[in-house]
N, C-alpha and C positions, 0 to 999 in steps of 0.2 A: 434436645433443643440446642440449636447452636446459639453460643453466645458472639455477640455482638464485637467486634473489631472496632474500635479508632482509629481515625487514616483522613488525613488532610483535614482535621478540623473539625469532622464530624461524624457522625456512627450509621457503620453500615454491617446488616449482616452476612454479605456475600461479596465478594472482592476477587474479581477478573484483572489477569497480566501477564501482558507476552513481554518474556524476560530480553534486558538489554539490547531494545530497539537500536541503531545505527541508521541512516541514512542511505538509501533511501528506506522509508519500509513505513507501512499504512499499520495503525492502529483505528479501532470502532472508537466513538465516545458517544451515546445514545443514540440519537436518530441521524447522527453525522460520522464520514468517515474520513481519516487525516491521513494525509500522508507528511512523514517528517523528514524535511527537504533540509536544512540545515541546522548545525548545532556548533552553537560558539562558545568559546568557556575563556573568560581571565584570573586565573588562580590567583593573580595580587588584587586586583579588586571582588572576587569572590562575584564572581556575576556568569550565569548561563544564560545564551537568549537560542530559543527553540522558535526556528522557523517554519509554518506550516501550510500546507496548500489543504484546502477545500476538497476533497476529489465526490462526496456526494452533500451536498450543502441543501439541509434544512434549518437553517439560523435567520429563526425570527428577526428581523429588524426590532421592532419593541422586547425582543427576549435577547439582548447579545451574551455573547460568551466569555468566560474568564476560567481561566486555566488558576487549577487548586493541585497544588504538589508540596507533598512530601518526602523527608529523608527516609525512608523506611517503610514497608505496608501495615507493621502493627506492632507491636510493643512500645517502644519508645520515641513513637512516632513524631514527627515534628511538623508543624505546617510551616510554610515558608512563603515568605514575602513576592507577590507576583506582578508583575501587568503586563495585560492582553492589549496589544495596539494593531488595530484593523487594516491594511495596506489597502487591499482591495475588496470586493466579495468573496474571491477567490482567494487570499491568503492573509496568514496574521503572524502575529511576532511573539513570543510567550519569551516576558523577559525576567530572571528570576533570580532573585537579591540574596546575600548572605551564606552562599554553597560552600561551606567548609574545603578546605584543600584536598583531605581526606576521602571525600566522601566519590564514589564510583559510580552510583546511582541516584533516580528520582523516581518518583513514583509521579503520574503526570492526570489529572483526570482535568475536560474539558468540557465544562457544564455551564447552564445559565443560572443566575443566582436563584430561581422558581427548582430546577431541578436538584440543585443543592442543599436548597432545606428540604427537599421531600424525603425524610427519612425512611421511609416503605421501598425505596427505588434502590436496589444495588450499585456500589459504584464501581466501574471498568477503569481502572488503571494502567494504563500504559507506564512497562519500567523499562526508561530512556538510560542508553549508558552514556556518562560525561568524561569515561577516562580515555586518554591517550588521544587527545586532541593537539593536533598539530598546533606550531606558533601560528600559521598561517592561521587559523580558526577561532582569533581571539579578538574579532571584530565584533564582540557586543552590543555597541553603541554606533548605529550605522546611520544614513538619511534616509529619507523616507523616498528619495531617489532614488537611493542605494538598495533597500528593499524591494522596490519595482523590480530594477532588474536581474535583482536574485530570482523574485516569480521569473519572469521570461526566462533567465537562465535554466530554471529547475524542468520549466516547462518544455523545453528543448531536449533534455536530460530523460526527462519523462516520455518526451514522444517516439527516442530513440529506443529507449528502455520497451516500450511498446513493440517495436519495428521487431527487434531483434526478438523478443516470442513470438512473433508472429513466424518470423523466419525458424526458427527452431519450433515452433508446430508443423509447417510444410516439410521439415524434413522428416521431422516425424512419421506425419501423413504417406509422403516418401517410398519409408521404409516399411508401413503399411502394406501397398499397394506392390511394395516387390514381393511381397509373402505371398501377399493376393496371387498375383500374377505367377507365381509360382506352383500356388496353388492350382491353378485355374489349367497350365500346361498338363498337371498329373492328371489331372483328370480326365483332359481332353485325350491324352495316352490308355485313360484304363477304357475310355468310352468304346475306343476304337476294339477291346478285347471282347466287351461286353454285348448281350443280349437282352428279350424279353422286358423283365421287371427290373432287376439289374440298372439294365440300360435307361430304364426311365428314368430312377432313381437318379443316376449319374447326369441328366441332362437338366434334371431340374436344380443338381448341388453347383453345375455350371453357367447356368441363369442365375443361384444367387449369388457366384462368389462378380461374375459381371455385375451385377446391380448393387457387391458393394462395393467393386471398383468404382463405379461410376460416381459411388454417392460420397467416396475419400477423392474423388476429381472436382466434386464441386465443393468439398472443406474447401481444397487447394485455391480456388476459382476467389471465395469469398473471402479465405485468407489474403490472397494477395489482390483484391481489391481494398483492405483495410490498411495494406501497405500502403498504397498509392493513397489514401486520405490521410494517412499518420505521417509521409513524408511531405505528403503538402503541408499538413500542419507545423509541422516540425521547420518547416522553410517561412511561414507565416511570422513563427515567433522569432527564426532568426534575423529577419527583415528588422523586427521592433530592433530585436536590441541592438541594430547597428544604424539606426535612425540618428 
């Protein structure tokens, strides 16, 4: 039987965590998925504020959310002083009081107060690292302006971050298709030696190495029509923030 863990306050017997999250980088928290857009830390005033974007948002309106973190994921665990302030639908502020100087990490889980006393439910900890935060990064206490256009900013950030996998899967794709095509010559070479059964063999391996040229030409096709949507996007949200 496994015995039960304490960790932010209350007892769970299974504890999920991707170590030393940094920005950008997406963690689960039950039926939502986060990406963690910025992190600010003021070691004189002991304060982190963890900025977060929506990226699959099932957050009840009558169920809102509040972010529950801990010094530690079990022994001498500490729960720590928080609050969740909502910017938009699409992102929130998790801002967190009393983080010792010392301290490197958090343990972060982002639940509604219903899923937090459901002691039966495991809880997914996200462990966020707070060290080596530039001075520039010790803006804790920002406006609610100022938040907007961190969202638009992250989202720009995000849409470029997009572009460029997408460009680094076409090259992929690529160097796919030069195998392919590589392939596809030998064969057309052994075909010309070849007779009988042989020969049939060969002409049906060159039908399918063509059909999966064909089928890494239209990855390439769909690929770079999500370019053309991810830079229009990306041109969308630069418009805002120079409004």
């Amino acid at each position: 039987m496994l015995l039960p863990l304490v960790i932010l306050g209350f007892t769970t017997k299974n504890i999920g965590a991707k170590s030393g999250l940094k920005p950008p980088a997406t963690f689960d928290a039950n039926d939502n998925t986060f990406q963690l857009a910025y992190v600010d830390r003021d070691i004189k005033k002991e304060q982190v504020t963890l900025q977060l974007y929506v990226e699959h948002n099932q957050i009840d309106a009558l169920h809102p959310i509040y972010g529950y973190v801990a010094s530690s994921r079990g022994g001498s665990t500490k729960k720590m002083t928080t609050d969740m302030q909502k910017i938009n639908d699409s992102y929130y502020v998790l801002k967190i009081y009393h983080v010792k100087p010392r301290l490197k990490n958090l343990f972060v889980a982002v639940q509604t107060k219903k899923e937090n006393k459901d002691f039966s439910k495991s809880v997914r900890a996200a462990q966020i690292s707070i060290k080596d935060i530039s001075a520039k990064q010790n803006k804790v206490n920002q406006s609610h302006a100022a938040y907007q256009e961190n969202y638009l900013r992250f989202m720009v950030t995000l849409s470029q971050l997009s572009i460029d996998s997408k460009v680094k899967q076409i090259n992929r794709i690529n160097d796919r298709i030069k195998d392919y095509q590589s392939d596809l010559n030998e064969q057309e070479k052994t075909l010309k030696l070849q007779s009988g059964s042989d020969r049939a063999k060969t002409k049906q391996r060159i039908s399918d190495t063509k059909d999966d040229i064909d089928s890494q030409r239209k990855s390439i096709d769909k690929a770079s029509q999500a370019i053309k949507k991810l830079k229009a996007t990306k041109q969308e949200y630069e418009a805002k923030l120079n409004q």
